[in-house]
N, C-alpha and C positions, 0 to 999 in steps of 0.2 A: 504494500500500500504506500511506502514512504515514498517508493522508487517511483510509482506514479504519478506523486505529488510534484515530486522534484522536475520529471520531464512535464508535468503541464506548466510547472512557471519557468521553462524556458523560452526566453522570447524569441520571435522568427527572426533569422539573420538576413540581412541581404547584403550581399558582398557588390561594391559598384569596381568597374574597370575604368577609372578614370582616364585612362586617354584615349579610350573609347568612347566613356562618353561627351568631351569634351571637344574632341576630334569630331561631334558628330552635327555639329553647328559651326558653318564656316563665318564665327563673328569676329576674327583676327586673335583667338587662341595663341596662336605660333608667334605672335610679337612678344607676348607674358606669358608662358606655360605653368608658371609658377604661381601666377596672380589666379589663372583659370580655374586649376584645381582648387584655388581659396575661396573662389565665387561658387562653383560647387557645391565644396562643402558644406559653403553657410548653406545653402541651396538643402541641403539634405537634411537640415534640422527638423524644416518640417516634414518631411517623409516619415524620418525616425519616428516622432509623435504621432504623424494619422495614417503611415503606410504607404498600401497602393493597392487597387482594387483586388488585385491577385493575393495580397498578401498584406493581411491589415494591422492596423499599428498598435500597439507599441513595437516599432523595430529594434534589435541591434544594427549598427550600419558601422560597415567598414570600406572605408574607400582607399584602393590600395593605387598609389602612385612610382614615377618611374621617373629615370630621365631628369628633365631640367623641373620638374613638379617635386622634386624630391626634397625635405625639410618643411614640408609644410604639418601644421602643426593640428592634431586631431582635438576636437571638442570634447565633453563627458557626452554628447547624444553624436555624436561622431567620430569612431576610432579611424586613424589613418597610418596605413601597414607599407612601409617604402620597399617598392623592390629593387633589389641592388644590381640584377641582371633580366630576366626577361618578367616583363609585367603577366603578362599569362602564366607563370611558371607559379611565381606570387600568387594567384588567385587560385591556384589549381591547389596549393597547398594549405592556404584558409579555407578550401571547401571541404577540402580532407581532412584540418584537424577539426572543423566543425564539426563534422560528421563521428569522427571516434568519438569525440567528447561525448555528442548526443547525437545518438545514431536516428534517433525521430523527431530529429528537431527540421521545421522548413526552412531551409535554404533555397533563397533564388538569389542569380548572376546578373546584373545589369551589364549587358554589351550586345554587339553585334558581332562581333568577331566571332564566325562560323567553327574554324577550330573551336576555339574555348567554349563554345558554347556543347559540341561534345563531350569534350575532355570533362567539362563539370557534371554532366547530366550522366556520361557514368560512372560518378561518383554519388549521384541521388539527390544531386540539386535540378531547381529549374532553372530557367530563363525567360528574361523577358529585354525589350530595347531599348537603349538611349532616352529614348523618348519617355518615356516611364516615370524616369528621374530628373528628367532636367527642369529646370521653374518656367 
C-alpha cells in the first residue's frame, strides 16, 4: 500500500529539448542562444503549474540545454540539465533514469527531432512538438 502511495505522488515529468524547441521558431535564436533558452524557460513556469492537455499539471520540467545555451541557470519549477556532448544523448539519459527511478511515472519529450523521439519512446516515454511548449 505504501509503494502505491509513493508512485501516485509522483508528479509527470516532461523532459523539453531545448534546441529543439527553440530552433523551432525562426525569431533570431542564433544571434543569443543563451538568452533563448532563458526566455524558454521562464516560458515553462507556467506549463510546470497547469501542464499541457496531454499531460496535466503539476509538472516536473527539465529543460536540458547544449552548446552556447549552456550555464543557464534552472528555476525550483524548472530544473535545467547541461549536456556537455550531444543534447539527445542528454535526454535519452533523463528519460532513463526517470524511468528506473519510477518505472510508472508519465514521461513525455518535447521535440521534433524524429530520432529522439524513438530513442525515448522505447524507453516508455511519449512525445509530443515544439509547439506544445512554446508561449
Amino acid at each position: 500500500m505504501e509503494r502505491e502511495e509513493t508512485a501516485a505522488a509522483v508528479r509527470p515529468l516532461l523532459v523539453v529539448d531545448g534546441a529543439n524547441v527553440v530552433g523551432s521558431v525562426p525569431d533570431g535564436w542564433w544571434r543569443d542562444r543563451r538568452g533563448a533558452a532563458e526566455r524558454l524557460r521562464d516560458a515553462l513556469v507556467a506549463v510546470a503549474e497547469r501542464g499541457l492537455p496531454e499531460l496535466p499539471g503539476p509538472l516536473d520540467v527539465v529543460l536540458v540545454v547544449e552548446g552556447a545555451a549552456r550555464g543557464v541557470a534552472g528555476l525550483p519549477e524548472v530544473r535545467v540539465v547541461e549536456a556537455s556532448g550531444s543534447g539527445d544523448d542528454r535526454i535519452v539519459d533523463v528519460v532513463r533514469s526517470a524511468r528506473v527511478e519510477h518505472p510508472h511515472r508519465a514521461c513525455l519529450v518535447a521535440t521534433a527531432d524524429r530520432e529522439l523521439r524513438t530513442r525515448v519512446t522505447a524507453l516508455g516515454a511519449t512525445t509530443t512538438g515544439p509547439r506544445s511548449v512554446r508561449p
